[in-house]
C-alpha positions in Angstrom: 87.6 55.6 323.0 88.3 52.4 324.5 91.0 49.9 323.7 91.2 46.4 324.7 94.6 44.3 324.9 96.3 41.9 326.6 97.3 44.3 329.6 94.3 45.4 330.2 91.7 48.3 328.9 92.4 52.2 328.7 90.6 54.3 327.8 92.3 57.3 325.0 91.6 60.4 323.8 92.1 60.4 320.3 92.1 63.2 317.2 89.7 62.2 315.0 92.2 62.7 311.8 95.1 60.5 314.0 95.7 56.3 311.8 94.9 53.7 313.8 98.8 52.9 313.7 99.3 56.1 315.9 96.7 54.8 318.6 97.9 51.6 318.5 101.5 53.2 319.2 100.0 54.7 322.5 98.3 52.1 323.4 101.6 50.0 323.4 103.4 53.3 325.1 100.7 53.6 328.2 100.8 49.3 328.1 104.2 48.9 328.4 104.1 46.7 325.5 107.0 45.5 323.1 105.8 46.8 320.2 102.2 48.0 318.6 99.4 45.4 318.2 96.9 45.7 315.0 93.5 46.4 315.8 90.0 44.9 315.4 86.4 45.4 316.1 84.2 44.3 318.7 83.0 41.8 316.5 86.5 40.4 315.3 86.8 42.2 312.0 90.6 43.5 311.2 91.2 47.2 310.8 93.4 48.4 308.5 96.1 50.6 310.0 96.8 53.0 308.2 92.7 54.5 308.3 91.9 57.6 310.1 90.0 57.0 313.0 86.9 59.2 311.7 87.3 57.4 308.4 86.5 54.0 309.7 83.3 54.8 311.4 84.9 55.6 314.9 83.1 58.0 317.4 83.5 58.8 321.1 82.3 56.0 323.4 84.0 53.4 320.3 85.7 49.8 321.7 88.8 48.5 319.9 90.1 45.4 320.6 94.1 45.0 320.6 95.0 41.5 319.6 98.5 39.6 319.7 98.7 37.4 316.4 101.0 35.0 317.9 98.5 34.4 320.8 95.4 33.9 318.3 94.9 29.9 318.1 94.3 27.7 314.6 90.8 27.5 313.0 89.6 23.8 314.2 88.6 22.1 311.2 85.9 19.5 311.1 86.6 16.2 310.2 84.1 14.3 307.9 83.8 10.6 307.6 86.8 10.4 305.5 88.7 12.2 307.4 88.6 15.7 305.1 87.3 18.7 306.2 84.5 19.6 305.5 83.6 23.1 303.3 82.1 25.8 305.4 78.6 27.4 304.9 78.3 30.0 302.7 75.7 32.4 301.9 75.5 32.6 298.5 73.4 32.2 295.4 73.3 28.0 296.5 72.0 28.7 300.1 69.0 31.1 298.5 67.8 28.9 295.8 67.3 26.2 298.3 65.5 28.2 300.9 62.8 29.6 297.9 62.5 25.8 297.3 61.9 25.3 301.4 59.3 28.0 300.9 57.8 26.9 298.0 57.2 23.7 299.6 55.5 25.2 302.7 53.1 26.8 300.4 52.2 24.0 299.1 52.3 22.3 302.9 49.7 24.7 303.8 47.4 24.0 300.7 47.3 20.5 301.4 47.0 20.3 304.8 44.3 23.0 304.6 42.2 20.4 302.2 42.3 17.9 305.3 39.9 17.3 307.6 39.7 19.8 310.6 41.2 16.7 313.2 44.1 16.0 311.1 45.2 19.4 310.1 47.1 20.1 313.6 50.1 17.7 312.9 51.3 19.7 309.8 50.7 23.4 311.3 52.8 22.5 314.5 55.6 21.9 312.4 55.0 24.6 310.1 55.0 26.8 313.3 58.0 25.0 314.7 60.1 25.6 311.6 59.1 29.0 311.6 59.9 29.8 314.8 63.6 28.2 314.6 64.1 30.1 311.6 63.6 33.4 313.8 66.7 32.1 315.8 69.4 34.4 315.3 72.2 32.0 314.9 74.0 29.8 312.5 75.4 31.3 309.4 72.3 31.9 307.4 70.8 33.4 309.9 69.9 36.4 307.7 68.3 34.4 304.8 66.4 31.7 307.1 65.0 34.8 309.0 63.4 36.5 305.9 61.9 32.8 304.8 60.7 32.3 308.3 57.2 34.5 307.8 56.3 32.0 304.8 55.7 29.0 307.4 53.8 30.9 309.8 51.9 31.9 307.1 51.4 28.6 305.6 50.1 27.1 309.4 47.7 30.1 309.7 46.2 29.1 306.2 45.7 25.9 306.8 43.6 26.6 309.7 41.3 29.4 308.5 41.2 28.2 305.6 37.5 28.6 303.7 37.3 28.1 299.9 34.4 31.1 299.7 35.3 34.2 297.7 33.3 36.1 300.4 35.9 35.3 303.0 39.0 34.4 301.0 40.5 38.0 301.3 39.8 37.8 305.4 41.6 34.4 304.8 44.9 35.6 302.8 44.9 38.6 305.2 45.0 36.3 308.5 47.5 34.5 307.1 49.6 37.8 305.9 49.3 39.6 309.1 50.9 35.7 310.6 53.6 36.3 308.5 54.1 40.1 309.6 53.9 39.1 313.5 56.6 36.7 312.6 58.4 39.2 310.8 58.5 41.6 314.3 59.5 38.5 316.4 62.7 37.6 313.6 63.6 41.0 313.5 63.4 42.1 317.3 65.7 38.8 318.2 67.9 39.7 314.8 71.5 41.9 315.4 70.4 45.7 314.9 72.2 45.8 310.9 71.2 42.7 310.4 71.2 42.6 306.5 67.9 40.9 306.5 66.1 44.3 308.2 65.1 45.5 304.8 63.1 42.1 304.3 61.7 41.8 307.7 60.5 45.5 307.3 58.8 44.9 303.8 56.9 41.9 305.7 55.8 44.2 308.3 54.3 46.9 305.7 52.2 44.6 303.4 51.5 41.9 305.8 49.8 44.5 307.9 48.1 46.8 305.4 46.9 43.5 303.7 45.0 42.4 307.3 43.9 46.1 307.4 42.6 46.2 304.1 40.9 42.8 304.1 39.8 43.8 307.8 38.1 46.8 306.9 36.0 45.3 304.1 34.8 42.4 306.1 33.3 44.7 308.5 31.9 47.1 306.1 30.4 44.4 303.6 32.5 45.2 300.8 32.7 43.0 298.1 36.0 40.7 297.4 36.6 42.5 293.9 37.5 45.9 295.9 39.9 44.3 297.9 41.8 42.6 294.8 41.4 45.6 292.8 42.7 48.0 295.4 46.0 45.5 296.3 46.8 45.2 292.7 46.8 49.0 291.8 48.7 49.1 295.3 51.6 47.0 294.0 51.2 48.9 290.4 51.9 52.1 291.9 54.5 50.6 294.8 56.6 49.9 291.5 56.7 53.8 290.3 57.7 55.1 293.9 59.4 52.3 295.5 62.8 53.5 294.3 62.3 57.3 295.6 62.7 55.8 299.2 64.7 53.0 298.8 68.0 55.2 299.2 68.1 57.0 301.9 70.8 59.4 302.1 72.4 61.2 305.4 71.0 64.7 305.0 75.1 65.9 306.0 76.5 64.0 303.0 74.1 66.2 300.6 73.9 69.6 302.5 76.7 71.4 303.2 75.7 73.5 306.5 78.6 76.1 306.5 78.0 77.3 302.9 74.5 76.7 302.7 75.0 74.6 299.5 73.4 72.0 297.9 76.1 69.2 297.1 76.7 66.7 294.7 77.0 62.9 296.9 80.2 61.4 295.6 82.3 58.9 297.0 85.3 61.4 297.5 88.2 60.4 299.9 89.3 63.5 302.4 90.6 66.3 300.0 93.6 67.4 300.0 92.6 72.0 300.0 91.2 73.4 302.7 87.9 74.3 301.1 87.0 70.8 301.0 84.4 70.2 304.1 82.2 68.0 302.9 83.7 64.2 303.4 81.5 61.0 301.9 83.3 58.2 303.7 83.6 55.2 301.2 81.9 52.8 303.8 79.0 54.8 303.5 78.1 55.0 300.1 78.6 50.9 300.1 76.2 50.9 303.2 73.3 53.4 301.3 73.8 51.5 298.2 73.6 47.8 299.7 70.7 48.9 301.9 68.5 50.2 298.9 69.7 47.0 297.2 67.9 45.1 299.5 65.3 47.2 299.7 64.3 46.9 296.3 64.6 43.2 295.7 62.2 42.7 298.7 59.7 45.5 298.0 59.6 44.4 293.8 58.9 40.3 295.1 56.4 41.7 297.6 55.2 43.2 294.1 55.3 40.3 292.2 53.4 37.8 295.0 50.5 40.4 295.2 50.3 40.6 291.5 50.7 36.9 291.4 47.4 36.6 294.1 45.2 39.5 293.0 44.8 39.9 289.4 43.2 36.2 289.1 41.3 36.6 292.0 40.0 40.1 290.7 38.9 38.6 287.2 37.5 35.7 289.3 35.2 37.6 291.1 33.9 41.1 289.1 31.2 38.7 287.6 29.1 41.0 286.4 29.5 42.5 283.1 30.2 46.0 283.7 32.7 44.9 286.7 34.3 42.6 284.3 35.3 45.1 282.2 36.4 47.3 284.7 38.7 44.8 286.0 39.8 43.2 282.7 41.1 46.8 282.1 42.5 47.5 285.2 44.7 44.3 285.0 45.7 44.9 281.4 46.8 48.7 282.0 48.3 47.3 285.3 50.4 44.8 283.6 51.4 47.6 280.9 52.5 49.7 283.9 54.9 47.0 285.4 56.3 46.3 282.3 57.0 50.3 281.3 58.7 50.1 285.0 60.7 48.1 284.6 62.9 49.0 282.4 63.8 52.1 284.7 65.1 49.8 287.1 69.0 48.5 287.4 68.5 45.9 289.4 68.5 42.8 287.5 66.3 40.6 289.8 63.8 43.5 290.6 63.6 44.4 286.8 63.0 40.3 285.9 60.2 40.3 288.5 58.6 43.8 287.6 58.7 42.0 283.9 57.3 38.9 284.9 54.2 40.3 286.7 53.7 42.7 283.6 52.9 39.9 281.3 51.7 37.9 283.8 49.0 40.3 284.2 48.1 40.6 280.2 48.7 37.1 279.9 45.9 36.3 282.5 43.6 39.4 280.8 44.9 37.7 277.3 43.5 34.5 278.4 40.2 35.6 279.4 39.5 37.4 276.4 40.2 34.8 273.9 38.2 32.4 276.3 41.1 30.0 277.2 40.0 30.6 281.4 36.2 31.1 282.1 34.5 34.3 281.9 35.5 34.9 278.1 33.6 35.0 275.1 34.7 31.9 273.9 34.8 29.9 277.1 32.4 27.5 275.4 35.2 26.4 272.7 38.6 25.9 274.1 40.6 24.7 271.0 40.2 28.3 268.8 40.8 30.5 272.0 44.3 28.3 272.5 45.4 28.8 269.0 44.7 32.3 268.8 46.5 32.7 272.5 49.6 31.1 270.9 49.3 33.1 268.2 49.1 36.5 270.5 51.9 34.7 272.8 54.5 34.5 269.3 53.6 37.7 268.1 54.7 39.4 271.3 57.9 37.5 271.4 58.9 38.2 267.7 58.3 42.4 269.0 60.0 41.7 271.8 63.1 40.7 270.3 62.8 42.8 267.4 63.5 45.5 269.5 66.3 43.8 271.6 68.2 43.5 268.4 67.4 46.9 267.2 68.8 48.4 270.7 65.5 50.1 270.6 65.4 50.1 274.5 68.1 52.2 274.3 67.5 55.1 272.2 66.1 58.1 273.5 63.7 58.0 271.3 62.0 55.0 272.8 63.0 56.5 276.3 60.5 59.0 275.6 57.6 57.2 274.6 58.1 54.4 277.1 57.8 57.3 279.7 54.1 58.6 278.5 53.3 55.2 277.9 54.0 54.5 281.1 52.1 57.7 282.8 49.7 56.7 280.2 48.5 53.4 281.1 49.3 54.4 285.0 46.8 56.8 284.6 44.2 55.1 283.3 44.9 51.5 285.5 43.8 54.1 288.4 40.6 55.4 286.4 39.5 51.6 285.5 39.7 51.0 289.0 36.2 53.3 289.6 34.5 50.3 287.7 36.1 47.5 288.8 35.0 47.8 292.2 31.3 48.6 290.8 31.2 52.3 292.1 30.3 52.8 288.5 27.5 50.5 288.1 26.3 51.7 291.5 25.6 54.6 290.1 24.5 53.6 286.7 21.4 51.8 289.0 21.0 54.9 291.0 20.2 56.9 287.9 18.2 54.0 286.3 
């Protein structure tokens, strides 16, 4: 490896079971230094000492940098009006909530500048592309949030100006503005650092901006109707919620398979053992690196979820106006919103599991409020008042269950673990089957027969 100090660079061949004290001993011996100097990265992070250098991550062709800590100068505080200094950014819970409200105001940016004329649109979308290209910029210290908001702007701009109001081209609309959010998802990414922690966000942009374009691509050109393209992206994010935790964790195949015995291991977070039969060796810098990488994994896949449930499930009862689509996609929705709300509970992620929750009874509140006639299309869409009451009355009754079983612990019982389970296959399995109707491949060939 390569060490960096204050008399210069050398470069050391080094055990990897040798401290980092015992390096920086040679490095002071071959320096001609007073005494040893602690160590930090390439980036300025400290190094403890007393670590092994194959513990810490080190491998041949590594840079260490010696430093002196009398030679390393004060912080330089700024100075405020007043004369105090002034806190320092911090990414945090703070800085997030006020980028969702930045993006929530760009959405609604884009809807009203797409209701403008044609002339006066371009104002607005060159600063919606401006601020979406400075939030690619890799620098500043939320860098790694303003980067995953970025694609929201772009998005917003592209809207505005494609934006037609006819359900015919509405998905071709949405999916131009997606696949403007994906580009700008490559361009944040490719100008991010290479562990950026923001890669898992950038990469989630890239997968369903894309197949949205694809999708709504695909049925412009082949004269599909719009119900197939909302019915096929809402059992999309159904299913995404089932199998996006299989390959959100993503293990080193060495920390699972130990070569020399030919053994299937168990991955623990064990330090370097003590007995010589001991080979296998999960750093503890590892398992936090899996774990926080499918943490952000599934908090961006589950609100990629959430915003595709959010879009398609109106947009599919919107559209399946005839009656035998309409009850293809009234179940599909319903079973749907079942599904989410049976996956959920298998998830420990608090935010992921709130959203999974929230587009589950988003979903039946939507088929809900169709069926008792509160939104047009129902049976009762002629009187408003009844189908209100009776959609409170639904509403209360759910929530008295819902907290019935809170209190009871019911969630927790294996009992309930069980039947949630088939529930969930269940109403999986037949959100897949409704979707045969929804899209009218059934009452195609109910007329072929006819």
């Amino acid at each position: 490896m390569t060490v960096h100090g204050p008399r210069g660079v050398l470069d050391l061949t080094v055990p990897t079971g040798a401290t980092l004290s015992d390096v920086a001993r040679t490095y002071a011996a071959e320096a001609g230094l007073p005494a040893p100097l602690p160590f930090v990265t390439r980036t300025g992070a400290p190094l403890r000492m007393t670590d092994e250098v194959g513990a810490v991550g080190l491998v041949p062709g590594s840079m260490l940098v010696a430093v002196d800590p009398a030679a390393i100068p004060p912080p330089t505080r700024r100075r405020t009006m007043a004369g105090d200094s002034a806190p320092p950014v911090v990414v945090g819970t703070a800085s997030a909530t006020w980028l969702c409200v930045a993006v929530g105001v760009a959405v609604v940016a884009g809807l009203c500048t797409a209701l403008l004329p044609e002339d006066d649109r371009w104002p607005a979308v060159a600063v919606l592309l401006a601020t979406a290209l400075v939030g690619c910029l890799p620098f500043g210290a939320l860098a790694a949030q303003r980067v995953v908001a970025a694609p929201v702007f772009a998005a917003a701009a592209i809207l505005a100006v494609v934006w037609d109001p006819l359900p015919e081209r509405l998905p071709t609309v949405l999916g131009t503005a997606a696949l403007a959010g994906a580009v700008t998802a490559a361009i944040g990414r490719a100008l991010s650092e290479p562990d950026s922690r923001a890669e898992q966000a950038l990469r989630t942009w890239l997968v369903v901006g894309a197949a949205w374009f694809v999708l709504a691509g695909v049925a412009a050109l082949t004269s599909t109707s719009p119900q197939t393209v909302w019915a096929v992206l809402f059992l999309v994010a159904v299913l995404g919620a089932r199998f996006v935790p299989e390959v959100a964790v993503d293990v080193p195949d060495q920390y699972l398979l130990d070569l020399e015995r030919l053994a299937v291991t168990a991955w623990s977070a064990r330090e370097r053992p003590t007995g010589r039969r001991g080979r296998i060796v999960v750093p503890e810098r590892a398992v936090g690196d899996v774990a926080s990488r499918g943490t952000r994994t599934v908090r961006a896949a589950t609100t990629a979820i959430f915003v595709v449930v959010l879009l398609s499930a109106p947009l599919l009862l919107w559209t399946a106006d005839l009656p035998l689509d309409r009850i293809g996609a009234r179940c599909l929705v319903g079973f749907g919103g079942a599904a989410l709300l049976f996956a959920a509970r298998s998830y420990r992620h608090a935010l992921a599991r709130r959203l999974l929750r929230l587009s589950g009874v988003y979903a039946l509140a939507l088929v809900s409020a169709v069926m008792l006639g509160v939104l047009p299309g129902g049976p009762g869409s002629g009187s408003s008042l009844p189908g209100l009451v009776a959609f409170l009355a639904v509403g209360v009754a759910a929530l008295l269950v819902l907290v019935a079983v809170l209190v009871g612990r019911g969630w927790r019982s294996a009992w309930w673990s069980r039947r949630a389970e088939i529930a969930e296959a269940v109403s999986g399995s037949f959100a897949v089957g409704s979707l045969v109707v929804a899209v009218g491949f059934f009452r195609y060939l109910w007329e072929l027969t006819s």
